[in-house]
LUMVODREN-188063 format. One line per field, with one value per residue: x, y, z of N, C-alpha, C in turn. Coordinates in steps of 0.1 Angstrom, whole numbers, plus 5000, padded with zeros to 4 digits. Atoms other than C-alpha are relative to their C-alpha. Layout:
REM LUMVODREN-188063
n_east = (X; ...)
n_north = (Y; ...)
n_up = (Z; ...)
ca_east = (X; ...)
ca_north = (Y; ...)
ca_up = (Z; ...)
c_east = (X; ...)
c_north = (Y; ...)
c_up = (Z; ...)
This chain:
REM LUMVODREN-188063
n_east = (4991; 5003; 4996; 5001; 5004; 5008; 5006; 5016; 5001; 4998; 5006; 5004; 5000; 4987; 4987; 4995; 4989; 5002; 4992; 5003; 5000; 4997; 5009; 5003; 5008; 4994; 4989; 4991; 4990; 5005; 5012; 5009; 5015; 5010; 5016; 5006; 5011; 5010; 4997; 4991; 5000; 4978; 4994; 5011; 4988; 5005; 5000; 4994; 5001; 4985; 4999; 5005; 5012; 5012; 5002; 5013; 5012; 5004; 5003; 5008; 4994; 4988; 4987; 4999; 4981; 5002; 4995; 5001; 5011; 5005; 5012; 5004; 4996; 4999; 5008; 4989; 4983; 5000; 4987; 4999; 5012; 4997; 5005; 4991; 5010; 5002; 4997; 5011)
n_north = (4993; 5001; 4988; 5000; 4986; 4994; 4989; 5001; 4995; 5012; 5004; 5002; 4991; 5008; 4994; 5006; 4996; 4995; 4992; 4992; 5008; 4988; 4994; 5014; 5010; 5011; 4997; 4992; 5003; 4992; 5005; 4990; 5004; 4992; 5005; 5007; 4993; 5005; 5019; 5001; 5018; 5005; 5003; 4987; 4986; 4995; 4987; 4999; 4982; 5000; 4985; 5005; 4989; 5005; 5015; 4995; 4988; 5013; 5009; 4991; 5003; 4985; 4998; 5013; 5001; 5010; 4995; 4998; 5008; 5006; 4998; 5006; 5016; 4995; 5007; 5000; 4993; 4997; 4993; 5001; 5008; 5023; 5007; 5008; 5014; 4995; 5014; 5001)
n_up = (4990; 4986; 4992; 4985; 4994; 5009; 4999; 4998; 5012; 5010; 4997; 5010; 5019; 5005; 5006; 5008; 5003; 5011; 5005; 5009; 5018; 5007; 5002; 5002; 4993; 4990; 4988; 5002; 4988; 4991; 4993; 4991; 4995; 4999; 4989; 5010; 4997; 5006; 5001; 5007; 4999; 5004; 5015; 5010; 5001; 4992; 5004; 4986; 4992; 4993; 4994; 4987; 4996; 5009; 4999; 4986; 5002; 5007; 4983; 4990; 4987; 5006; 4996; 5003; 5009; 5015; 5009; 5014; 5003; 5008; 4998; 5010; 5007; 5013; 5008; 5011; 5003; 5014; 5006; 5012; 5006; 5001; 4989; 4994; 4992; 4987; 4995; 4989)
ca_east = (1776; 1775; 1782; 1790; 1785; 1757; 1742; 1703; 1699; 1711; 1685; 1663; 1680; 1703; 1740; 1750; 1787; 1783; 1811; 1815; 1810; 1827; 1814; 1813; 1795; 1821; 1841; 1864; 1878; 1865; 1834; 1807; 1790; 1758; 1724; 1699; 1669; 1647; 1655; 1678; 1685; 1726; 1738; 1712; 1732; 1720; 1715; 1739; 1738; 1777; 1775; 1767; 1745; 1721; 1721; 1709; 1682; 1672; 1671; 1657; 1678; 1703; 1728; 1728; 1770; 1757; 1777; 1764; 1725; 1712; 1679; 1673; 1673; 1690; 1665; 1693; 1730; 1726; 1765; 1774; 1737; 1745; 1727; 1748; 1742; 1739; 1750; 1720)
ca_north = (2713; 2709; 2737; 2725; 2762; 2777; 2813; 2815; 2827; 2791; 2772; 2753; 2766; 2741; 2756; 2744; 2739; 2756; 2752; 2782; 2779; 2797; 2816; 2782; 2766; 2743; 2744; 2769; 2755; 2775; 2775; 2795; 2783; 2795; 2793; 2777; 2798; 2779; 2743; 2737; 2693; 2681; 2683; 2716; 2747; 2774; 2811; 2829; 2864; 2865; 2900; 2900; 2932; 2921; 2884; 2897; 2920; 2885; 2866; 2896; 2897; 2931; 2920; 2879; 2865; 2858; 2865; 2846; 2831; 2806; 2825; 2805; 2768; 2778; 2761; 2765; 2784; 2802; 2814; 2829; 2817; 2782; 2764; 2750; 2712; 2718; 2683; 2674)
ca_up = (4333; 4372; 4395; 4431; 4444; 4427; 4425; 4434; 4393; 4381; 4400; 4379; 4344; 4325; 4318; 4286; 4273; 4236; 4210; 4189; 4150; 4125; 4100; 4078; 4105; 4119; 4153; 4158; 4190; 4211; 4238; 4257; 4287; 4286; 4308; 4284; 4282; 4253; 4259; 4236; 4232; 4224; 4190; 4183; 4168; 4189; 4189; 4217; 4235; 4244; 4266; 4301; 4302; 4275; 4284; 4323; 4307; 4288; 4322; 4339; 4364; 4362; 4388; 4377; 4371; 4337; 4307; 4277; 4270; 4250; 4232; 4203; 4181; 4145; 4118; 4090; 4080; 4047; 4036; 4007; 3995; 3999; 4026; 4051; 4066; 4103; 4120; 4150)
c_east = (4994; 5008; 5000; 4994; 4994; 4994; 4981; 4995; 5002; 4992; 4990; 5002; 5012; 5015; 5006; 5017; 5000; 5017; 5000; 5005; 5008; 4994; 4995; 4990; 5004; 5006; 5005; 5007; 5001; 4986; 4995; 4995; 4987; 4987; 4989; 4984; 4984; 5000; 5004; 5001; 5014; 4994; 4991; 5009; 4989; 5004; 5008; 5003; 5014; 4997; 4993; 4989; 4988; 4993; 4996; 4988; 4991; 4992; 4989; 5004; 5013; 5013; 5004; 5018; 4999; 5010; 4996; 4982; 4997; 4983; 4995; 5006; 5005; 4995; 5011; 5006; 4993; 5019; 5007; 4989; 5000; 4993; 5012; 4997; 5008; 5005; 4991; 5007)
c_north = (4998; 5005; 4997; 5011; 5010; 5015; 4999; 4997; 4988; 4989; 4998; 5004; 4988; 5010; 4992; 5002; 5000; 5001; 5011; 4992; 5009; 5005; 4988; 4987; 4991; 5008; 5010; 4996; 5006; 4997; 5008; 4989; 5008; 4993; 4999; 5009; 4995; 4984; 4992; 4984; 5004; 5002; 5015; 5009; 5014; 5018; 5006; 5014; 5001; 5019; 5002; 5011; 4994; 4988; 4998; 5005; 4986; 4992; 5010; 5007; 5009; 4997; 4979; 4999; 4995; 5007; 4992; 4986; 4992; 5005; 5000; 4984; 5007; 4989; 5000; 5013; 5007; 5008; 5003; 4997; 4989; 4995; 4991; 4990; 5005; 4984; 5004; 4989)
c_up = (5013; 5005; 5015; 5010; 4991; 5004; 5004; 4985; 4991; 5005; 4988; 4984; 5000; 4995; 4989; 4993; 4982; 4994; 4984; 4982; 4994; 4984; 4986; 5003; 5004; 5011; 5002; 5008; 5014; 5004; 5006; 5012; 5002; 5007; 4982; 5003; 4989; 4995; 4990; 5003; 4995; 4990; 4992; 4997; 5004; 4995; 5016; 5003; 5005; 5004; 5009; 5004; 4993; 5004; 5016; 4993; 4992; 5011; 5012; 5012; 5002; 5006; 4998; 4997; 4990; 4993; 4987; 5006; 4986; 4997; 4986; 4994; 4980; 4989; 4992; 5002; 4989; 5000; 4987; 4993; 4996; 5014; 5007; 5010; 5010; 5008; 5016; 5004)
């Protein structure tokens, strides 16, 4: 993602465009962008803070225009107690 008109708060931080999974672990068709807070690489399935109070308190930053963080890498799915392949 690239932001012509940027906030101070997104300086040095990657914004990543995140699509959501469902509970499956594929697609849904839907997307977050989110500020990337543990350097996250393409194709990783990620852990995501959707709620803009929390995901400031995360950043540090109380009055930030955030609304969703990236603040995790998901090692594996388990569903239903089945492991679920993750595509990298």
């Amino acid at each position: 993602m690239v932001s012509t008109v940027s906030a101070p708060v997104f300086e040095g931080r990657r914004l990543l465009l995140c699509d959501v999974l469902d509970a499956s672990g594929r697609p849904d068709g839907s997307y977050l962008i989110c500020v990337d807070t543990v350097g996250s690489g393409a194709g990783e399935t990620v852990l995501i803070l959707d709620e803009g109070s929390s995901a400031r308190q995360v950043l540090g930053l109380p009055t930030a225009p955030v609304r969703a963080v990236v603040v995790g890498v998901v090692d594996e799915l388990t569903v239903d107690g089945e492991m679920v392949l993750l595509d990298a």
